[in-house]
N, C-alpha and C positions, 0 to 999 in steps of 0.2 A: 413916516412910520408904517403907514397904510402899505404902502408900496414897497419896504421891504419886509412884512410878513406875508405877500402875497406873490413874491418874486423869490427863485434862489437866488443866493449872491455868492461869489466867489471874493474871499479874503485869501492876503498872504501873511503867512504864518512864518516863525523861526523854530526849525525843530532843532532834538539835540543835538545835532550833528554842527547847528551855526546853517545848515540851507537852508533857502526859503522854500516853502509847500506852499500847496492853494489848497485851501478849505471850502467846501460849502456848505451854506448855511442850510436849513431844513426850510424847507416854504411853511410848512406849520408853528405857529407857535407854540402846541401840546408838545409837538414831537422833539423839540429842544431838551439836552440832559441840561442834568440838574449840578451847577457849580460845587464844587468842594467847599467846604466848610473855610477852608483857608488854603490861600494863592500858594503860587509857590516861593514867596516872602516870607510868609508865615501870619498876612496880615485877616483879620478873619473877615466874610461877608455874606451877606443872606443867601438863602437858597434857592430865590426865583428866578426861571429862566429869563437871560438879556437877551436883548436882540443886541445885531451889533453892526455899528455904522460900518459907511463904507471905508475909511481909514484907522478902524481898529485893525492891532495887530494880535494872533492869536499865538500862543506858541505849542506846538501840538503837542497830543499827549504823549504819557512815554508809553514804552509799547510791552512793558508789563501789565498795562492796562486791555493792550487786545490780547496779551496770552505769551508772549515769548519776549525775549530781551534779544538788543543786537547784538550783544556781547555777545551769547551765546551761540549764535549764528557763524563762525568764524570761519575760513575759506576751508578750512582742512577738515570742515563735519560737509562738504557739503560734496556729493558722489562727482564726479569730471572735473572738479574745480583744485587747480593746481595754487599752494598759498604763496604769495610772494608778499614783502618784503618784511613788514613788522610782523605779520601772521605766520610766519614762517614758527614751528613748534618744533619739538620731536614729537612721534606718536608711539604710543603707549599699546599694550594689546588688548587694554579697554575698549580703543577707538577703533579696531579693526572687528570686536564685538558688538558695537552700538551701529559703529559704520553701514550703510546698507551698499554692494558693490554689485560691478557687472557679474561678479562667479558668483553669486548666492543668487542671483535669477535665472543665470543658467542653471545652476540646480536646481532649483524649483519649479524651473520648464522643463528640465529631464523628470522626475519626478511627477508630475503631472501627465505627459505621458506614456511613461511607461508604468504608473504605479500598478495597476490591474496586472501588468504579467508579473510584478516581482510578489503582488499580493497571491497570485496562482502561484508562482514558482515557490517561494519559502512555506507559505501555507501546505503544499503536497511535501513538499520537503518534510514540514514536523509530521506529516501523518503517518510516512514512511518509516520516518526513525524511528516515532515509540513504538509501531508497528512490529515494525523486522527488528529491532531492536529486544521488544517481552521475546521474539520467537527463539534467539539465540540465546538469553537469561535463561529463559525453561528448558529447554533443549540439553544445551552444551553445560547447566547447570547441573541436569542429571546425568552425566557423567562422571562416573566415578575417577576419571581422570582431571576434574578441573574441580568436579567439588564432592566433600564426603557422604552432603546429604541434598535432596532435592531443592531448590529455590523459588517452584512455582508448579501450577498447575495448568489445565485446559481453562478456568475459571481466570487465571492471572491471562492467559493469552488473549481468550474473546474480550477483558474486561480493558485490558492493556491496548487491542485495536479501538474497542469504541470509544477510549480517552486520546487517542490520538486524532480520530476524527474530529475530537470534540475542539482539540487546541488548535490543530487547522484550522476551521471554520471560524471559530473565537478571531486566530490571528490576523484572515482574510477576508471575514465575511463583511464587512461594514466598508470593504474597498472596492475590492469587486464582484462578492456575492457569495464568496466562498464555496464554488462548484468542487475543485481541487478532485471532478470525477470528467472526463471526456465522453462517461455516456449521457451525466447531467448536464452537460456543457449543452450537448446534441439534442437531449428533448427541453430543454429549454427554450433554444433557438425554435423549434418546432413548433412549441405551443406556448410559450408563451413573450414571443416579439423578441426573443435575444438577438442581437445583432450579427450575423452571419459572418460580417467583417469579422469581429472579435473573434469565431472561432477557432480559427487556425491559431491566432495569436495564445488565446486559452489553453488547447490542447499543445502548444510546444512549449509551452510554461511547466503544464502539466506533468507532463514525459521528463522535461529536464529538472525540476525540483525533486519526481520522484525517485532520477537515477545520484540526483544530489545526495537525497537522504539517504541513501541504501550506501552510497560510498561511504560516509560517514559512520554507520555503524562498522563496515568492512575495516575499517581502517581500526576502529575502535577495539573488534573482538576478533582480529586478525591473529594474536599470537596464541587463543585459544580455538580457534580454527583449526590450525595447524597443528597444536595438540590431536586435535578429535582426527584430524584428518592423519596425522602420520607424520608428515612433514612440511614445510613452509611450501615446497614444489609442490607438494600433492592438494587437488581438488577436486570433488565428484560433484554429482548432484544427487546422486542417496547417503553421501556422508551430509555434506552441511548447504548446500545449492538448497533444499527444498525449504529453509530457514530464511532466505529472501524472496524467493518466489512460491506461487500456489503449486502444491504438489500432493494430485489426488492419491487416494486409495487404490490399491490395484484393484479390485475386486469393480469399481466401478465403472463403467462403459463411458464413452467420449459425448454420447447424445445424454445419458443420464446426467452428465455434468452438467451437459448445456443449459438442462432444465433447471437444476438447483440454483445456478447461478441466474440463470434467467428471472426467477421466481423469486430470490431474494433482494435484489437489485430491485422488481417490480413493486414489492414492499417495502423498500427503503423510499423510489420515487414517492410512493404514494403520502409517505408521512411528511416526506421534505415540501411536495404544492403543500399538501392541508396547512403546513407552517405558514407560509407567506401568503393563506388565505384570510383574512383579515374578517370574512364573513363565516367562518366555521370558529371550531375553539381554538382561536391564535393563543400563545402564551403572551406575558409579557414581555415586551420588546427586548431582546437582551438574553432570552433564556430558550433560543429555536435552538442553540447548539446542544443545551442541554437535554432535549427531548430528542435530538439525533444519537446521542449519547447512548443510552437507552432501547430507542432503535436496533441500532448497528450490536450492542450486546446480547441484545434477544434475539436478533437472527444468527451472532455467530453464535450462540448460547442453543439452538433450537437445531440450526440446518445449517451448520459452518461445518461439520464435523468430515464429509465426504469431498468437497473440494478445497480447502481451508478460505471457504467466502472470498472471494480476490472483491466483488462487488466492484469495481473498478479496472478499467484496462489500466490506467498508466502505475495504479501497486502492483500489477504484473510485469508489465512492460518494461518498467524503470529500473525496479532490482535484476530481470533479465538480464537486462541490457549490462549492468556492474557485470554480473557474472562471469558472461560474456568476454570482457575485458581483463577481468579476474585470473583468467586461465580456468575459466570452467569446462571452456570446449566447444564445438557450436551445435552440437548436439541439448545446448540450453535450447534453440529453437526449436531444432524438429523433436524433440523425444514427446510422446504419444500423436502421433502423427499429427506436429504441428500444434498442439494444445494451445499454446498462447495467444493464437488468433482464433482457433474455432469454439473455444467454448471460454478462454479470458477477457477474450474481447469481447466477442458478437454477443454472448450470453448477457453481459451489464448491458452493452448497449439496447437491445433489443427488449431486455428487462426497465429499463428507464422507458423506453417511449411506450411500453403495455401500459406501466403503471401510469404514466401521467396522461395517457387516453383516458386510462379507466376513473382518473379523480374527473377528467374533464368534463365527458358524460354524464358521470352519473352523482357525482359530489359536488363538483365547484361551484358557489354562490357569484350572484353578479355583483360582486366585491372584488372578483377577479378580473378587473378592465382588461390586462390584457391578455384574456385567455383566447388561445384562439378560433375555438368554437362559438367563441359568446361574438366576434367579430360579422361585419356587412357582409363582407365575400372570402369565404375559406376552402379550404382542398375537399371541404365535406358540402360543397355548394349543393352538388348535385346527388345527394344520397335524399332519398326520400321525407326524413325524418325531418331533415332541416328546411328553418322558414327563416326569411330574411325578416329582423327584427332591427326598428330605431335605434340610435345611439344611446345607451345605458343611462340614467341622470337625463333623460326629457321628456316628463310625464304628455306634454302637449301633440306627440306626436302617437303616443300609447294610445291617444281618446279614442272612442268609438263613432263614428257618424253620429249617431243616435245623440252620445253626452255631448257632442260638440253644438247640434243643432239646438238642444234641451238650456246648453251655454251661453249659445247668442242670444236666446231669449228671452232668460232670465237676466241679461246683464251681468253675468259673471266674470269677473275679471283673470287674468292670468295670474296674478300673486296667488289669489285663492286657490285657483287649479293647482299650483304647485303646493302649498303649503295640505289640501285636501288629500291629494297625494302620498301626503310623507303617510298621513294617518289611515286612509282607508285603501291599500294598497292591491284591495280584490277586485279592484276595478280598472286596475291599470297591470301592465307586465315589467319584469327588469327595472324596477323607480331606484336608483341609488340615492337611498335617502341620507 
């Protein structure tokens, strides 16, 4: 008995099937389970673990006992395995739903990488439609040719873009960030560690969602187009062109634009870091698009009025581009000498990297790991200003000569250092506590 609780032992067993199994025994006698109340006779018997000789036969358990039946296991649930003879079934379209197959992994490997452009491509897509979308409601609504009385105002237009931003962002941002701007895309990358790969992939996302959306309205308010315009052949772009694309005021000069748009782009940047700044007043997780919301209607509500805020190249670019194709003319490009690139594009873009310079200097918290100023070696290396600073979160390298000498003296240990750290934080620099 000595000798088999202090040895395994391999027994042969009868499982359901009529095969023989081999069992082993546990070398412990704690670790032995505990018999059922009654066999499978029905005869009953105590509860304390047997050991068991070498010519006991065991008969193994069934395998509802580890969790699944063999039954259920049948050759046609199982993925490559073709049923033959008594397993042979019909299948049902239950079993092609439960079934897991080679084309549901390939979807889910297409899906995986491509979901970030389709998250840019349909996110620009919603932001364009309800955009360019209020602009034709208001528009072609006060015409006394499609409707008897107005259906909106300048308050329905700005309030109409900053909800379209809002349901972009909403529908992208938790995939791949919800940029659905190519000038955000670009100070991103810039400052804060975006992947440069990604860019191109981002901005032709971007471009093609927003010429998506803009079709989509086209097609939608097409037959009142052609009211307003005269006929289904006729299209301008001072009858209904400036209803998809930015289309300044005469009065205003090509460099005055640039500035507007520059200047409102540089404050939309500035609220979108403070958002993902975690060490300023973040909102609650879940409500950044709504404070973009917000945003984007105080600037069109404020200073949209003389370029109609494009704050983005690809809302410019992408209903162009319909126009374009439209039978608008190609005079969508060049009319004000080129506007679409000198003051649609450059103006956001150049507007995003001021503003998020200007949060990086002088606002962002070392909550912002990966800002790029707060990084070892940055393009601002060699500006005066900038001192090379330890990695953010290691107060041990923060110490002073002085505290560290004052440390080994006293016997003070590193848990302390760190934990003294969280609390007296004027003695150390950048602690991410």
């Amino acid at each position: 008995m000595d000798d088999i609780s202090h040895k395994s032992r391999s027994v042969s067993a009868e499982s359901s099937s009529g095969e023989s199994v081999v069992l082993h025994t546990p070398r412990d006698n704690s670790a032995l389970p505990k018999l059922p109340h009654k066999d499978d006779y029905g005869h009953p018997h105590d509860d304390t673990p047997h050991l068991i000789d070498h010519c006991s036969r065991l008969k193994a358990p069934e395998l509802a006992e580890v969790g699944y039946n063999l039954n259920h296991l049948a050759a046609t649930s199982v993925p490559g395995v073709r049923p033959r003879g008594s397993d042979r079934r019909i299948l049902t379209g239950s079993d092609y739903l439960r079934r897991p197959s080679h084309n549901n992994g390939r979807v889910i490997r297409f899906k995986r990488v491509t979901r970030n452009f389709w998250a840019e491509f349909f996110g620009t897509a919603i932001l364009v439609l309800f955009g360019t979308a209020v602009n034709h409601q208001v528009t072609l609504g006060g015409s006394t040719l499609i409707s008897s009385s107005p259906v909106g105002s300048y308050v329905s237009v700005s309030f109409g873009w900053a909800l379209a931003v809002m349901l972009g962002v909403v529908l992208s941002g938790g995939l791949s960030g919800g940029h659905l701007n190519p000038a955000v895309t670009l100070a991103l990358a810039i400052f804060r560690g975006f992947s440069w790969g990604k860019v191109p992939v981002y901005w032709l996302a971007q471009f093609l969602g927003a010429t998506f959306g803009s079709a989509l309205v086209y097609w939608n308010y097409s037959t009142a187009i052609s009211i307003v315009e005269g006929g289904s052949q006729i299209r301008t772009i001072s009858g209904t062109g400036g209803l998809f694309f930015t289309n300044p005021l005469p009065y205003v000069s090509n460099f005055n634009c640039f500035y507007n748009e520059m200047l409102m782009t540089a404050i939309l940047m500035l609220f979108i870091v403070a958002v993902g700044d975690s060490g300023n007043f973040a909102p609650v997780p879940g409500l950044g698009p709504f404070v973009i919301l917000w945003v984007v209607f105080g600037l069109a509500s404020a200073l949209g009025m003389q370029t109609s805020f494009a704050l983005n190249p690809a809302r410019d670019i992408g209903p162009r581009l319909l126009t374009w194709f439209a039978g608008y003319g190609n005079s969508v490009w060049s009319i004000r000498n080129y506007y679409w690139f000198t003051v649609a594009t450059l103006g956001p873009v150049f507007g995003a990297i001021i503003g998020c310079l200007i949060y990086d200097l002088f606002l962002a918290t070392e909550q912002v790991t990966d800002c790029l100023l707060h990084g070892q070696s940055t393009v601002f290396s060699c500006w005066p200003f900038h001192r090379p600073s330890a990695p953010v979160g290691d107060p041990e390298k923060h110490l002073t000569q002085y505290n560290k000498k004052k440390r080994a003296g006293a016997g003070v240990s590193r848990g302390s250092v760190v934990n003294s750290a969280k609390t007296s934080s004027h003695r150390y620099v950048s602690i991410n506590s």
